[in-house]
Every structure is written in structure tokens, then in C-alpha cells.
KOLFI-792377 format. One line per 3 residues: number of its first residue (from 1); for each residue x, y, z of C-alpha. Coordinates in steps of 0.25 Angstrom, whole numbers. Layout:
N
NUM	X,Y,Z ~ ...
***
This chain:
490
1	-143,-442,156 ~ -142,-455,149 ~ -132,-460,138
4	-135,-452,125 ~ -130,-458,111 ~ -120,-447,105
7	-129,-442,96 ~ -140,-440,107 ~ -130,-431,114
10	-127,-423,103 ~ -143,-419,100 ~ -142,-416,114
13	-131,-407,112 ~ -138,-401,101 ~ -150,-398,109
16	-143,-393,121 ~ -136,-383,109 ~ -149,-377,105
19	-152,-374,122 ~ -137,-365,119 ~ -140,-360,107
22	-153,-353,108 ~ -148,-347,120 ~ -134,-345,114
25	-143,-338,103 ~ -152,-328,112 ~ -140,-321,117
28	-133,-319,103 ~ -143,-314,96 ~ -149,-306,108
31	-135,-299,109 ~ -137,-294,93 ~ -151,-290,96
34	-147,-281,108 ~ -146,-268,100 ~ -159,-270,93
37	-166,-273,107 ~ -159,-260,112 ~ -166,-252,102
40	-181,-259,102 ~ -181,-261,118 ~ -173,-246,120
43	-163,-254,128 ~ -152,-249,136 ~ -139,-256,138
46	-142,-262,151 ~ -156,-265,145 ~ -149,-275,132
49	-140,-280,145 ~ -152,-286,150 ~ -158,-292,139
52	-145,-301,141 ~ -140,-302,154 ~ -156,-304,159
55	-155,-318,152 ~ -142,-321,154 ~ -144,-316,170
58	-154,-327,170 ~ -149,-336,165 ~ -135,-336,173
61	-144,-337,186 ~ -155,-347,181 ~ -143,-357,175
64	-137,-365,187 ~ -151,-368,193 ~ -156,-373,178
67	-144,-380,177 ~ -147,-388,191 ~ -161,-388,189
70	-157,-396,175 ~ -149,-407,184 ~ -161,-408,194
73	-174,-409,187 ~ -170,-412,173 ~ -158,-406,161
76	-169,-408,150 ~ -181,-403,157 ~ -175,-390,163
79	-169,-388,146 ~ -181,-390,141 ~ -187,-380,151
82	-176,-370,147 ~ -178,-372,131 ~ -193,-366,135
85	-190,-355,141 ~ -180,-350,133 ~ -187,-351,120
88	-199,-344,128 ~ -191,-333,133 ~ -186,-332,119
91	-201,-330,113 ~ -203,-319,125 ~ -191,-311,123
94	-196,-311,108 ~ -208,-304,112 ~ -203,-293,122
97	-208,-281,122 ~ -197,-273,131 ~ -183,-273,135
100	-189,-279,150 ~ -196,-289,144 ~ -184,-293,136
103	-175,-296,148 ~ -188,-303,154 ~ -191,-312,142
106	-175,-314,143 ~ -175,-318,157 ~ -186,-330,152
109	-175,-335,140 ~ -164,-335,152 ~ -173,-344,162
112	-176,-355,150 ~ -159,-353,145 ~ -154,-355,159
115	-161,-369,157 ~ -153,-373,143 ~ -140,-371,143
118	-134,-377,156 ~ -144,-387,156 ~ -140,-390,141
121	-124,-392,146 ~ -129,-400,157 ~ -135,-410,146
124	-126,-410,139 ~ -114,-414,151 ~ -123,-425,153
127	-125,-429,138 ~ -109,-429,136 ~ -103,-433,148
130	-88,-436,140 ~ -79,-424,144 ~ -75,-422,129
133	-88,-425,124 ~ -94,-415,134 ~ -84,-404,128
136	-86,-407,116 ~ -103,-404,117 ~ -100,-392,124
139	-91,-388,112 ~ -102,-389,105 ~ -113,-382,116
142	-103,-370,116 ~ -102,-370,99 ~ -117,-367,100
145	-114,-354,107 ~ -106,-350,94 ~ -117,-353,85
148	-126,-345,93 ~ -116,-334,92 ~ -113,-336,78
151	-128,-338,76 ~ -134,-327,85 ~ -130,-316,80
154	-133,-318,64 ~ -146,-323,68 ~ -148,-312,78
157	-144,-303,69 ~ -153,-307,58 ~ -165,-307,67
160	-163,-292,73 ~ -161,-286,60 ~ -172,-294,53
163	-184,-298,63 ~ -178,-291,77 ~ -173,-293,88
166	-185,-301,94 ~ -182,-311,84 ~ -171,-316,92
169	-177,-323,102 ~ -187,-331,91 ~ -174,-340,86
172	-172,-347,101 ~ -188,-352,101 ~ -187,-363,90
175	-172,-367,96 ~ -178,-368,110 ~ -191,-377,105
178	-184,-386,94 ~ -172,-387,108 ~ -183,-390,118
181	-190,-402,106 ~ -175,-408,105 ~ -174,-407,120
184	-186,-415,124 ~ -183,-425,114 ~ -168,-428,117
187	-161,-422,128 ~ -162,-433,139 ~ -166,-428,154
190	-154,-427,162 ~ -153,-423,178 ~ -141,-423,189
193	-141,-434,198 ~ -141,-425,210 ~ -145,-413,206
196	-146,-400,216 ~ -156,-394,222 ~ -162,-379,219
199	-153,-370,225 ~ -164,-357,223 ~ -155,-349,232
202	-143,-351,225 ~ -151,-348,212 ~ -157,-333,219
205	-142,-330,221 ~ -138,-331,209 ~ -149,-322,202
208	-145,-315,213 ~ -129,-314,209 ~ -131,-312,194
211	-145,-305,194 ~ -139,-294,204 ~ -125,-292,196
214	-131,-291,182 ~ -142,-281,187 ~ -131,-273,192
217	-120,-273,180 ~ -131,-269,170 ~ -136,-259,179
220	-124,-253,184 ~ -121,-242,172 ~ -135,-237,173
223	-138,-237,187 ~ -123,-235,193 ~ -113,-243,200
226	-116,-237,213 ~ -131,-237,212 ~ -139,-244,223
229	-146,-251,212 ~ -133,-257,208 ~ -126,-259,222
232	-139,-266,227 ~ -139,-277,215 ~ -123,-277,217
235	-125,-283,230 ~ -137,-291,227 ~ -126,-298,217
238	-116,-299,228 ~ -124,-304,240 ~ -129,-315,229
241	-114,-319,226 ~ -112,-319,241 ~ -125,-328,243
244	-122,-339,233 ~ -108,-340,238 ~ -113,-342,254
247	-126,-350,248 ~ -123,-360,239 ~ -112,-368,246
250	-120,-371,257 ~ -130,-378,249 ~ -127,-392,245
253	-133,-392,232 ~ -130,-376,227 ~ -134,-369,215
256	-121,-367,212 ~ -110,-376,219 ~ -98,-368,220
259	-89,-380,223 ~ -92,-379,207 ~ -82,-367,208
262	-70,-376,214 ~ -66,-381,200 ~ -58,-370,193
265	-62,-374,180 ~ -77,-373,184 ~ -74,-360,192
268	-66,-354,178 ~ -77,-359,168 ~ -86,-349,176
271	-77,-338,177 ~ -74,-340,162 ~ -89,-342,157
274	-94,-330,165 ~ -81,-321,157 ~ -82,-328,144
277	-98,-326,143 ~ -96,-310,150 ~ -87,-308,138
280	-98,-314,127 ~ -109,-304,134 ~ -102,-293,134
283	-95,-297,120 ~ -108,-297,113 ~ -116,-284,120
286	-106,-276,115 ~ -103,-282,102 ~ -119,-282,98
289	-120,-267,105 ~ -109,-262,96 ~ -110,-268,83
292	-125,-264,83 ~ -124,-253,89 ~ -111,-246,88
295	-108,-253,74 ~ -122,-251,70 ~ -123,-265,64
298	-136,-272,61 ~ -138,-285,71 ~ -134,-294,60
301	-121,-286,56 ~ -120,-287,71 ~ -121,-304,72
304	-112,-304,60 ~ -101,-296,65 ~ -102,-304,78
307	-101,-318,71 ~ -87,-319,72 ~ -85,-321,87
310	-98,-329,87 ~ -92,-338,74 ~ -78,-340,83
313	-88,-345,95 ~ -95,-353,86 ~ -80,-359,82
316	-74,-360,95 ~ -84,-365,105 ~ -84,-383,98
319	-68,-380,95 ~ -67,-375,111 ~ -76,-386,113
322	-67,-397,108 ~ -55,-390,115 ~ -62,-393,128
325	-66,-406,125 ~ -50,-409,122 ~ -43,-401,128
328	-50,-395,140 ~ -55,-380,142 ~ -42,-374,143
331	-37,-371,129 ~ -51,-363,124 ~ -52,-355,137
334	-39,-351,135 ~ -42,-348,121 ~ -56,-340,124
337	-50,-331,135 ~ -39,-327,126 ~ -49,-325,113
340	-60,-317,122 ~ -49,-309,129 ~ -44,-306,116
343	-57,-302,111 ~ -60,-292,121 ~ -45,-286,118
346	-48,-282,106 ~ -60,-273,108 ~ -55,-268,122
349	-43,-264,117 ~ -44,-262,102 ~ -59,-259,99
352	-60,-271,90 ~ -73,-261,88 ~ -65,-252,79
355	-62,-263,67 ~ -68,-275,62 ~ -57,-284,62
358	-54,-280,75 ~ -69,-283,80 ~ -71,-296,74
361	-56,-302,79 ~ -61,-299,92 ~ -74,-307,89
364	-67,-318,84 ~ -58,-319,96 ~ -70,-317,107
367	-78,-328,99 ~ -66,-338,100 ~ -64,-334,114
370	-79,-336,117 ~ -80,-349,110 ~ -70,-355,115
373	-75,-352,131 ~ -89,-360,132 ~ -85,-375,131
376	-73,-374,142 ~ -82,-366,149 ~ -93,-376,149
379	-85,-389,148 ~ -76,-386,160 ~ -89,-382,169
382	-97,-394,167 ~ -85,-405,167 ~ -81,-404,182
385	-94,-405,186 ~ -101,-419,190 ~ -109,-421,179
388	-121,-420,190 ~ -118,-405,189 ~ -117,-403,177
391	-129,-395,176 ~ -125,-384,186 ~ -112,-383,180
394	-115,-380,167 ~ -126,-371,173 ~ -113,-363,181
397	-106,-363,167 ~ -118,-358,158 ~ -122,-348,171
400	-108,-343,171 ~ -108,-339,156 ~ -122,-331,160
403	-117,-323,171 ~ -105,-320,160 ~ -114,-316,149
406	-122,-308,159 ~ -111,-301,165 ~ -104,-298,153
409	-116,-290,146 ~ -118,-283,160 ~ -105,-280,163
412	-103,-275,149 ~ -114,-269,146 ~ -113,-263,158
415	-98,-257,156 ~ -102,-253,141 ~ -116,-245,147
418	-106,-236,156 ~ -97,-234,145 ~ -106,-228,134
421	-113,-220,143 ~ -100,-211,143 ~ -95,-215,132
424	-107,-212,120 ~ -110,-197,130 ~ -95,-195,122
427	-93,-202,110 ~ -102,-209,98 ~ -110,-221,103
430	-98,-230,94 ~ -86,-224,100 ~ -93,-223,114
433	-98,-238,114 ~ -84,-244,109 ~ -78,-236,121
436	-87,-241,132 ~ -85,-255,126 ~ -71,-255,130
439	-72,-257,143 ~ -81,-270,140 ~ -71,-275,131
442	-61,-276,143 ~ -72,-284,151 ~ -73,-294,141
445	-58,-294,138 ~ -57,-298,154 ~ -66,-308,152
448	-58,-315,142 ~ -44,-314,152 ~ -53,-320,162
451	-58,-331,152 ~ -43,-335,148 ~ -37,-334,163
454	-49,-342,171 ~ -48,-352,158 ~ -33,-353,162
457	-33,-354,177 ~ -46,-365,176 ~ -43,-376,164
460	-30,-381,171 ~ -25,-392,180 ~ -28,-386,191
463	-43,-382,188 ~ -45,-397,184 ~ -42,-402,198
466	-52,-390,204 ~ -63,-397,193 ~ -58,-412,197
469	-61,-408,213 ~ -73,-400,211 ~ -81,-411,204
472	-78,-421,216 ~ -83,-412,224 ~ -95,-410,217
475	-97,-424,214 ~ -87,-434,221 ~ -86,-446,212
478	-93,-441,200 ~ -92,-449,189 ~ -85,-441,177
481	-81,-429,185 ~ -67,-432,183 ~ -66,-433,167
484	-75,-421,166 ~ -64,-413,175 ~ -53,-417,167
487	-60,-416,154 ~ -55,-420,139 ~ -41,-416,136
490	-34,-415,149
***
């Protein structure tokens, strides 16, 4: 990518913003939508699990390979490509007709979104190149993630209660087209040097891993642990695992290099991605469920009372930025696995349900946590790679949060399923869905414990080195490799 003037960068950051935020938006302003779809579609649970997890299942398979396409055959040409099909996808799921068609439509959005955001971080690690620099736009990438929640809610709220819930897909068209317009103009092309070949049996494996698990975690309340239904996708899912650890070493350019996995800091930014984004999934399935449903609150009054932990994300995310840019990661994962464990404490243990204050300290606390968790998570992905890589490591970064957000609301909504079954057959729907939410709270609790305990093990000394040796590996002699291991502030 060639030289850019500082302002040519900064429109470049803006554009790449617009890729994050419509699809930042769609998953906001779907989550306040859900009971409304619930009750047009006659959707079960497992049926509003779908509407999400069937674009973020996508998405999490499809990333890596956009994200190494993007280094082969162009950055700019596969974004742009991205930009169509999700504003596409957007229009179609407008128009659905059925609960099926929906999670079809959805599918579509998540082919074109698995093209925007890695792709976009890719641009911009080869527009800002400065190690401070680079934290410092990724501050600024993950801000937009708070004013998507901020935003999302209120204007998803306004548009259910006034026009529906089809109306919610309409706000991501003229976004996507006036994006794609400033795209062609700007956004210079930009490939790896050596970019990798397609690795299509890698790929089929890890549709295979994530496809098969999520089938069966949705599933599994309905059609029984035991089930052969469930067993037989269970060990679709571990044969795939299996597969991909065997496979992929012994090709010379892999779908996934695991040597990626070597540096501890690589290694915890994915464990902490997939337990931070788990946390958000489930966090918002049962906070829209039960304000809407349980509270009997319109979707506004939902988005409003959800404003606080979306306003704290919106806060923390350029501060966590800046501390990363200065300071390294350390300080706001420490910060956000304390803040999100916290958060999930307090309605675990205390049904922060029962009182107001309560309910909005533990929003306050889960928004700090989460706002602080995307730019270490990014930055520390991307900067121990040689920068010919970038591309697939921010692709592993962006596909760990997927298989976070997808496994939180399966796992969740899968726990709270099995518990209302018992518990509504005895008690008012209120009582009986604040009890079977319990066990959920804990799960999202344990994510925060392992949020603050990887942060810990994997932002040291030690980690470093693992990072320093990795990139040699991957690249001997890269230039730059070194200062992007070390980083600002260390």
C-alpha cells in the first residue's frame, strides 16, 4: 500500500468505520427486535437463536478465508465485494416472509460481512504501520462498536415500535452504498507479497467444527443430550477438530498456521475474544428476552434501559485504546475481566433483576468491562504478526469473537430453554424465567474470570518473548516485526 498523507489515512479509517458499524448496528438492533420476531414468525427459542447464530456461524467459518483471499487477490476489491452482499442480504431479510427464510436471508448478510471487518483491520494495519499510531486507530475502530451500541438500541427501538421490525435491516442499505462510493474513490488497493494459497480443505473443516457444535448446543434441549441426532452432530464436530489439527501442519501454506498459536499473547487474544464476545451474546439474548418479556417493556423502553452498558462501551473502548497505545494491553484486560466478572456477580448472586439500581450497576460494570476488551484484543493479534500476515491474523481475531457470540447465545440460550421448561410448569412465567437465568449468569460470570486470568498470564515478559520467537518463524528478518512485538510503552 503506498504512503498516504495523515489525512488520507484518517478518511480511510472513517470508511473502514462505516464496514464495522453497519454490521455492529445489525446485531444491536436485531437483539431488541427478537421478541417482536418471536411473536410475527411464532418463533421458538431455538428458532430466535437462529436468527443469530445462523449469521454469526457464517461468518466465523467464511472469515479466515476472506481475510486471506483479501491478501491474495486484492484488500479493496474483496471489501467492496463484501459492501454488496451485505447491503443485499440486508434488503432480503427485509422482505422475509418466514422464520426459514429469515435465517436464509441472514446467512447471505454473513457471506458479504465476513468480507468487511477483517479485511477493513487489514487496511488499516497497512495504512498505520506506527505501533502507537496503529493502537491508537484501533481505539478508534473499537469506539465504533460503542456507538453502535449506544446507537442501536434507540434506533432499533424506535423502528419496532413505529414501523416494525422489518425496518431494521432498511438502516444498513444507504450505509453500505454511500461505504462502497467512498471505497472506490479512496481506499487504495493493497495485497500481501506472498500471499497463500486456498486451503478448501482447511475451510470444509472448519464449517465442519463450528457448523456441527452449534447445530448441537441449540438442539440439544429439545432433542436430548443423548439423542442420536445430537451424538452424530457431536462427533461430526470432533472428527472436524481432530481433522484440522492432523491437516493443516502438513500443508506449507495452511488455512490456519497454528505456529500462530506459539505466541502466548496471540494464543490469550483468542481465548479472551471467544469469552469476552460469548459474554456480550449471551448478555444481550437475556437482557432483550427479559426486559421485553418478563418486564413487559416496549422495545424502546428496552434500548433505553440498555443505554447505560452500551454508553460505558462507547466511553471506554478510545480510553482503552490510548492505554494500549501507551501502555500496552495489560492494564485494560485487567480492568475488563474484573468489570465483566463483576457484572455477572451481580445478577448470579443477587438478582440485580429485583431493583433498578441494582440492574443498571451491573450494566455499567459489564459495558466498562466490554469496552475496555476490543482494542488489546485486536492490537495484540495483529502486532506480532509480519505485517504480510496481517490479513489472516486479524481474520483469526475477528473469527474468534464469532465463535464467541455464537457460542454464548447457543450455550445460553440453550441452558435458559431447559430451565423454563421446569421452571414456568411451577411458577409465573417472571419468577420462573429470572430462576432459569441463574444458571446463565454464572456462565457469563466464568467468562469474565477467564478474561482477567488469560489477560494476566498472556501480557507479561514472558508472553513477549513467545510473540518475538513466533514472528521469526513466520517471517525471519521481517522488517518491523520486532517493534510491533514490543509495542508502545514497554
Amino acid at each position: 500500500m503506498p504512503e498516504l498523507s495523515h489525512r488520507r489515512q484518517m478518511l480511510v479509517l472513517a470508511i473502514c468505520c462505516m464496514s464495522l458499524l453497519i454490521v455492529s448496528l445489525d446485531n444491536t438492533i436485531l437483539n431488541v427486535a427478537l421478541p417482536s420476531m418471536q411473536k410475527e414468525l411464532h418463533a421458538t427459542v431455538a428458532g430466535l437463536q437462529w436468527t443469530i447464530d445462523a449469521y454469526t456461524l457464517v461468518l466465523a467459518s467464511l472469515l479466515m478465508l476472506a481475510g486471506s483471499t483479501a491478501d491474495r487477490i486484492g484488500r479493496r476489491r474483496v471489501f467492496k465485494t463484501g459492501l454488496v452482499l451485505f447491503t443485499l442480504g440486508s434488503l432480503l431479510c427485509s422482505l422475509a416472509p418466514t422464520l426459514e427464510s429469515l435465517v436464509a436471508f441472514r446467512m447471505v448478510q454473513a457471506v458479504g460481512g465476513s468480507m468487511l471487518n477483517p479485511v477493513a483491520m487489514s487496511i488499516i494495519t497497512n495504512t498505520f504501520t506506527e505501533p502507537r499510531e496503529r493502537a491508537r486507530a484501533i481505539g478508534a475502530w473499537g469506539a465504533v462498536v460503542g456507538i453502535a451500541m449506544a446507537a442501536g438500541p434507540l434506533i432499533g427501538g424506535l423502528l419496532v415500535d413505529s414501523v416494525g421490525w422489518r425496518s431494521i435491516f432498511w438502516i444498513n442499505i444507504p450505509i453500505g452504498i454511500a461505504a462502497f462510493i467512498l471505497t472506490w474513490r479512496y481506499v487504495p488497493e493493497s495485497r500481501a507479497p506472498k500471499p497463500r494459497r486456498p486451503d478448501p480443505v482447511g475451510q470444509l473443516l472448519v464449517i465442519g467444527v463450528l457448523g456441527a457444535l452449534t447445530y448441537a448446543i441449540i438442539e440439544a434441549p429439545q432433542a436430548g443430550l443423548t439423542s442420536p441426532l445430537i451424538l452424530s452432530f457431536t462427533a461430526v464436530a470432533v472428527l472436524s477438530f481432530a481433522g484440522l489439527l492432523l491437516y493443516e501442519p502438513r500443508r506449507a501454506e495452511p488455512l490456519i498456521d497454528l505456529r500462530f498459536f506459539r505466541s502466548a499473547p496471540f494464543s490469550g487474544a483468542t481465548v479472551i475474544a471467544i469469552s469476552a464476545f460469548a459474554a456480550l451474546g449471551g448478555f444481550l439474548f437475556l437482557n432483550t428476552l427479559y426486559l421485553q418479556n418478563v418486564r413487559g417493556l416496549s422495545a424502546l423502553h428496552a434500548g433505553l434501559y440498555i443505554l447505560p452498558m452500551a454508553a460505558m462501551t462507547f466511553l471506554c473502548a478510545p480510553l482503552s485504546g490510548r492505554l494500549v497505545g501507551n501502555r500496552g494491553p495489560r492494564i485494560p484486560l485487567l480492568i475488563s475481566g474484573t468489570a465483566m466478572t463483576a457484572s455477572g456477580v451481580l445478577f448470579a448472586a443477587f438478582d440485580a433483576e429485583a431493583t433498578d439500581a441494582l440492574l443498571f450497576t451491573g450494566y455499567v460494570l459489564f459495558g466498562l468491562g466490554f469496552g475496555m476488551v476490543n482494542a488489546p484484543i485486536t492490537n495484540t493479534a495483529v502486532s506480532g504478526m509480519p505485517l504480510s500476515q496481517a490479513g489472516v491474523a486479524a481474520a483469526v481475531a475477528s473469527t474468534s469473537r464469532q465463535i464467541g457470540q455464537t457460542l454464548g447465545v447457543a450455550v445460553i440460550g440453550a441452558v435458559l430453554a431447559a430451565g423454563t421448561v421446569g421452571a414456568v410448569a411451577s411458577a409465573s412465567y417472571d419468577t420462573g424465567f429470572v430462576k432459569a437465568s441463574h444458571p446463565a449468569w454464572w456462565i457469563i460470570t466464568a467468562c469474565g474470570v477467564c478474561v482477567l486470568v488469560v489477560g494476566a498470564l498472556t501480557s507479561g515478559a514472558w508472553a513477549r518473548r513467545t510473540a518475538r520467537r513466533t514472528a521469526e518463524r513466520l517471517e525471519p528478518g521481517a522488517p518491523g516485526s520486532e517493534a510491533a512485538v514490543e509495542g508502545p510503552g514497554r
